[in-house]
Every structure is written in C-alpha cells, then in structure tokens.
KOLMITI-897130 format. One record per residue: residue number from 1; chain; residue in one letter; x, y, z of N, C-alpha, C, O in turn. Coordinates in steps of 0.2 Angstrom, whole numbers. Example, Ala and Ser with C-alpha at 12.3 -4.5 7.8 and 13.67 -1.06 7.14 Angstrom:
# KOLMITI-897130
[pt 1,"A","a",[66,-28,39],[62,-22,39],[66,-16,39],[71,-17,42]] [pt 2,"A","s",[64,-11,35],[68,-5,36],[64,0,39],[67,6,40]] 
END
This chain:
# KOLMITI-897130
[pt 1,"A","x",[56,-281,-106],[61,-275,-105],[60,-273,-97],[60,-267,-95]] [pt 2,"A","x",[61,-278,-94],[63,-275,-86],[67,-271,-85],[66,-267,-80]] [pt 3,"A","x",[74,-271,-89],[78,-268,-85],[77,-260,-89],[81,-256,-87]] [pt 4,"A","x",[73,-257,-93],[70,-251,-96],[66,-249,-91],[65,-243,-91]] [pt 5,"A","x",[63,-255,-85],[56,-251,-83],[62,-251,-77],[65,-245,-78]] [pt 6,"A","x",[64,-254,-73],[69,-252,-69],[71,-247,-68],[71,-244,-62]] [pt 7,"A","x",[75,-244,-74],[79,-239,-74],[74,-232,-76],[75,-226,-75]] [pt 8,"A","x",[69,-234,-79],[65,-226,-79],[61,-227,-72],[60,-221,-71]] [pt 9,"A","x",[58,-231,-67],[58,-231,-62],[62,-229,-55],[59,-226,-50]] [pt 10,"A","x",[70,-231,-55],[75,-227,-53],[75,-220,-54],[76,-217,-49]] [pt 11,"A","x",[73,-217,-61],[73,-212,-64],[70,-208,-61],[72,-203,-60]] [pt 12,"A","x",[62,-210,-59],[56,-207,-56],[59,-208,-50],[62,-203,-50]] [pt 13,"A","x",[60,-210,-45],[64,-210,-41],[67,-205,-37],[67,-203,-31]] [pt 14,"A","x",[71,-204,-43],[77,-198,-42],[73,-191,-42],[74,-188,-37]] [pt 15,"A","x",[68,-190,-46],[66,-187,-51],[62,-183,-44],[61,-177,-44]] [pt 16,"A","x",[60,-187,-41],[54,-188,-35],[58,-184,-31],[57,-178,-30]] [pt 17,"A","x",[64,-188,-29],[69,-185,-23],[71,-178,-24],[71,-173,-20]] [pt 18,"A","x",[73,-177,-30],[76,-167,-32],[70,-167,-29],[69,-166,-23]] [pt 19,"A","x",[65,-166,-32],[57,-162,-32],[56,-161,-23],[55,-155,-21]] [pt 20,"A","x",[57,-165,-19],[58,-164,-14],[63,-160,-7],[61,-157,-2]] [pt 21,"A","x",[70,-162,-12],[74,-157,-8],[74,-150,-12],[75,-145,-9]] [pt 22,"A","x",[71,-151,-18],[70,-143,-19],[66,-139,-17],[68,-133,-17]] [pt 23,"A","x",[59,-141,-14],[55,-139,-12],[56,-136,-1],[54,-131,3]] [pt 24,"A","x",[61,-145,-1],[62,-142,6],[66,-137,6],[66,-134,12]] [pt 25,"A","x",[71,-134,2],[77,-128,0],[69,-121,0],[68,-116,4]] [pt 26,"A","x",[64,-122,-5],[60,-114,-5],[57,-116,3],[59,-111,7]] [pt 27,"A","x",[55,-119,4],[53,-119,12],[59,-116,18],[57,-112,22]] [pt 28,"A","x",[65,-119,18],[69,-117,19],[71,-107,22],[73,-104,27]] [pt 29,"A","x",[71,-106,14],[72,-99,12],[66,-93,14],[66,-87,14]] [pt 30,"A","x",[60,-98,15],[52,-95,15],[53,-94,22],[52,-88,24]] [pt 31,"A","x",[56,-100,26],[57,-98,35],[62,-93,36],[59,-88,40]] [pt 32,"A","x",[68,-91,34],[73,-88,35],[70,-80,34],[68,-76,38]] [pt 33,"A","x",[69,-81,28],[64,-74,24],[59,-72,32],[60,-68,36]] [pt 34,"A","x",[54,-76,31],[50,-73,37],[50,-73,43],[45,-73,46]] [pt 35,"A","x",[56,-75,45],[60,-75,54],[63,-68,54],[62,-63,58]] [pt 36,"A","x",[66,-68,47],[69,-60,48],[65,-54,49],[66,-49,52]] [pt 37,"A","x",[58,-56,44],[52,-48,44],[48,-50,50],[45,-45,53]] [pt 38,"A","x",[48,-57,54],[46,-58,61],[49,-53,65],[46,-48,67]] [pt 39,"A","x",[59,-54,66],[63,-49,72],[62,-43,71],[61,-38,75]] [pt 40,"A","x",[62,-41,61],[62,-33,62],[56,-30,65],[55,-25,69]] [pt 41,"A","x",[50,-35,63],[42,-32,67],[43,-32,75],[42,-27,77]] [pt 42,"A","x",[44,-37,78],[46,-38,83],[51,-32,89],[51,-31,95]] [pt 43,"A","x",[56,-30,83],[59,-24,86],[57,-16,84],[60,-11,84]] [pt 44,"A","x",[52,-17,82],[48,-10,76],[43,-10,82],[44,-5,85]] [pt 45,"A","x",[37,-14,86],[31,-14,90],[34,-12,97],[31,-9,101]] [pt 46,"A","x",[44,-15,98],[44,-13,104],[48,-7,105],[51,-6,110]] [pt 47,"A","x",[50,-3,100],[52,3,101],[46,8,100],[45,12,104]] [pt 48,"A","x",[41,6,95],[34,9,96],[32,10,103],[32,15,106]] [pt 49,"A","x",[31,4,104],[29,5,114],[31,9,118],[28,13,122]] [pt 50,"A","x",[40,9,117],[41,12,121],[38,20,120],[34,23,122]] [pt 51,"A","x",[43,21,114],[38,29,112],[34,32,116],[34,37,119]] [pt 52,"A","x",[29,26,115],[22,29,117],[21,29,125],[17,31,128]] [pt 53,"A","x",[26,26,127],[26,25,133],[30,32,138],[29,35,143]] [pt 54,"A","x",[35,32,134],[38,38,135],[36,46,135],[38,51,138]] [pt 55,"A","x",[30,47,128],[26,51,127],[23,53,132],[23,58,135]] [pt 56,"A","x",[19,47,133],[13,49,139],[17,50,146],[16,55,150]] [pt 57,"A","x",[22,46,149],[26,49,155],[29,56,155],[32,58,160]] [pt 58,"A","x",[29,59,148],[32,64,150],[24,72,149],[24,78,148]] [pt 59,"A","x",[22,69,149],[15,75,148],[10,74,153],[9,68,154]] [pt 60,"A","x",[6,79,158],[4,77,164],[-3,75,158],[-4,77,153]] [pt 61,"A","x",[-7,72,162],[-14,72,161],[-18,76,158],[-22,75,153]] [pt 62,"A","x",[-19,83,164],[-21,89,164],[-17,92,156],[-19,97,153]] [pt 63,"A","x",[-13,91,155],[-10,94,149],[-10,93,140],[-9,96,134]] [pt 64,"A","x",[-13,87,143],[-15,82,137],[-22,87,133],[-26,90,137]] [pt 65,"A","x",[-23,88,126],[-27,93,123],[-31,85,120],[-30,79,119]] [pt 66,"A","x",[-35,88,119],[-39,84,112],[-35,80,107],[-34,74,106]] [pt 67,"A","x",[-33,84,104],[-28,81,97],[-22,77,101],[-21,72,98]] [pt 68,"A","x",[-19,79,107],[-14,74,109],[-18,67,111],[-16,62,109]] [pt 69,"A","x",[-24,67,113],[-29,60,113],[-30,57,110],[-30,51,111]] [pt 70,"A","x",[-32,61,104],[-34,58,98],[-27,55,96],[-28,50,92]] [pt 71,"A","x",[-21,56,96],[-15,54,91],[-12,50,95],[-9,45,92]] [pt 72,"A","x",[-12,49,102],[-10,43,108],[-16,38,105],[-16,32,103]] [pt 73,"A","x",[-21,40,105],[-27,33,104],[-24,30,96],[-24,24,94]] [pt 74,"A","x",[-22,33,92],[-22,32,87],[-16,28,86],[-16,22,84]] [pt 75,"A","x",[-10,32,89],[-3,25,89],[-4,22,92],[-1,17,90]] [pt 76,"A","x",[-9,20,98],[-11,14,102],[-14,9,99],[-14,3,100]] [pt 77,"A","x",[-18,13,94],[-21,6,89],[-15,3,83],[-14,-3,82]] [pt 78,"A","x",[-12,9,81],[-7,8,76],[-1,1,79],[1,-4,75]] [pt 79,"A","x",[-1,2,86],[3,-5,89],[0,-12,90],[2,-17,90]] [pt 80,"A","x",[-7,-9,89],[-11,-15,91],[-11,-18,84],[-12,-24,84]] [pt 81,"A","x",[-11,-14,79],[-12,-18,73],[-6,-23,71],[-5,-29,69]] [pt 82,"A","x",[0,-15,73],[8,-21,72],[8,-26,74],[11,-30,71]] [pt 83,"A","x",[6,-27,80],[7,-34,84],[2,-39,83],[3,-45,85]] [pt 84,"A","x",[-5,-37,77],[-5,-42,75],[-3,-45,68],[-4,-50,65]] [pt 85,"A","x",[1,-39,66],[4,-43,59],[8,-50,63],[7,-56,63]] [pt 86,"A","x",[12,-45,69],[18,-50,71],[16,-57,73],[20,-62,73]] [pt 87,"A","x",[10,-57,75],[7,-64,79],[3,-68,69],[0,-72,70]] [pt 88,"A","x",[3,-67,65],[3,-69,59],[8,-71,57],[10,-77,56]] [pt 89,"A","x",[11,-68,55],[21,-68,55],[20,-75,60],[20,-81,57]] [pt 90,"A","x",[20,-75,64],[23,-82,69],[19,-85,66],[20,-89,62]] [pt 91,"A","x",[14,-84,67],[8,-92,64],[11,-95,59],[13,-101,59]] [pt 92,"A","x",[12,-91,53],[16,-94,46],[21,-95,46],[23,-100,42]] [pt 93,"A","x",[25,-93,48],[31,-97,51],[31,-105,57],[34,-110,56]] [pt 94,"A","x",[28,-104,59],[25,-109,61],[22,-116,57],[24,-122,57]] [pt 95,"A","x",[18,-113,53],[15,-117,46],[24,-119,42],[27,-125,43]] [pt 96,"A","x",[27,-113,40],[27,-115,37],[35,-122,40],[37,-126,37]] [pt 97,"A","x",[37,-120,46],[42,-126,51],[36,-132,50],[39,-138,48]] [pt 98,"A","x",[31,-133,50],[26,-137,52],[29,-141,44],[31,-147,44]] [pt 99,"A","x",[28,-137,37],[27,-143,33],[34,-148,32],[34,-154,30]] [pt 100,"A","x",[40,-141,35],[46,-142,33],[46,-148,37],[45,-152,33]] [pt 101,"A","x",[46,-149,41],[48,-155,48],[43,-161,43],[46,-167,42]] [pt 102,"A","x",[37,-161,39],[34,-167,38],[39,-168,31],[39,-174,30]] [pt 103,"A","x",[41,-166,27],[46,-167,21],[52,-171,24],[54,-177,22]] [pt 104,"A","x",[55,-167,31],[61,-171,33],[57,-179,34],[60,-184,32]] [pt 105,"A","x",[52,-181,37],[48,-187,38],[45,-191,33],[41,-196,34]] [pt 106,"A","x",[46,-189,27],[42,-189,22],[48,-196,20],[47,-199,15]] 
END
C-alpha cells in the first residue's frame, strides 16, 4: 500500500504546512498587537517628560516645598519605570520578529 502511505504522508505534509502558517498568522498579530502598546508607551513616556519638564521650568528652585520634591522625584521614577516597560515592549517585539523571520526560513 504505497500509494495509502503517500497520501497520508502528503497528508502530514499539509498538515505540517497549515500548522505553520498558522502559527506565523498569531506571530503575526502578536507583533502588530505589541508595536501598537510599544508607540502608545512610547508617546505616554514622551508627554510624561515633557510635563515634568515643564513643571520644573516653571517653579524657581527657592519655591519648590518639600512635597513638590517628593512628587517631581516621584514621577521622575514613575518615567523611569515607563521606559522600562517600553525597552521590554521592544525586547519582545524583537523576540518575537526574531522567531517570525526563522518560520519564514524554516
């Protein structure tokens, strides 16, 4: 029965091929998805900055109280943090172009 192993090996084949393009379709949609939560973080960190930059340019030094220090240090950290979701965000995005490109190879 060759031509039964043939065609259920075609079969595997196919079988093999969907499982692939489907895979590279959620890869796909995984990068799209988190390119998009990359630009909005990436435009959320640089309006933040400014803010805080504008904040502090408009209050002399000598004016600044306790509790304005404590809440500048505080969104200064809250940026630092955003920026590092955002450099995460790109890692994984990265990762996941990285698997999509060996699928296309594959």
């Amino acid at each position: 029965d060759d031509e039964a192993t043939l065609e259920e090996l075609q079969l595997s084949l196919r079988e093999d091929q969907l499982e692939a393009d489907v895979r590279a379709i959620e890869l796909d949609i995984a990068i799209m998805d988190l390119s998009q939560a990359m630009q909005q973080q990436e435009v959320l960190v640089q309006q933040w900055q400014e803010s805080i930059k504008h904040d502090k340019d408009n209050v002399l030094p000598h004016d600044w109280t306790d509790d304005d220090k404590r809440d500048h240090k505080q969104l200064r950290l809250g940026v630092q943090e955003a920026q590092k979701e955002l450099e995460e965000l790109q890692h994984r995005v990265k990762v996941l172009e990285e698997q999509r490109a060996a699928l296309d190879t594959a």
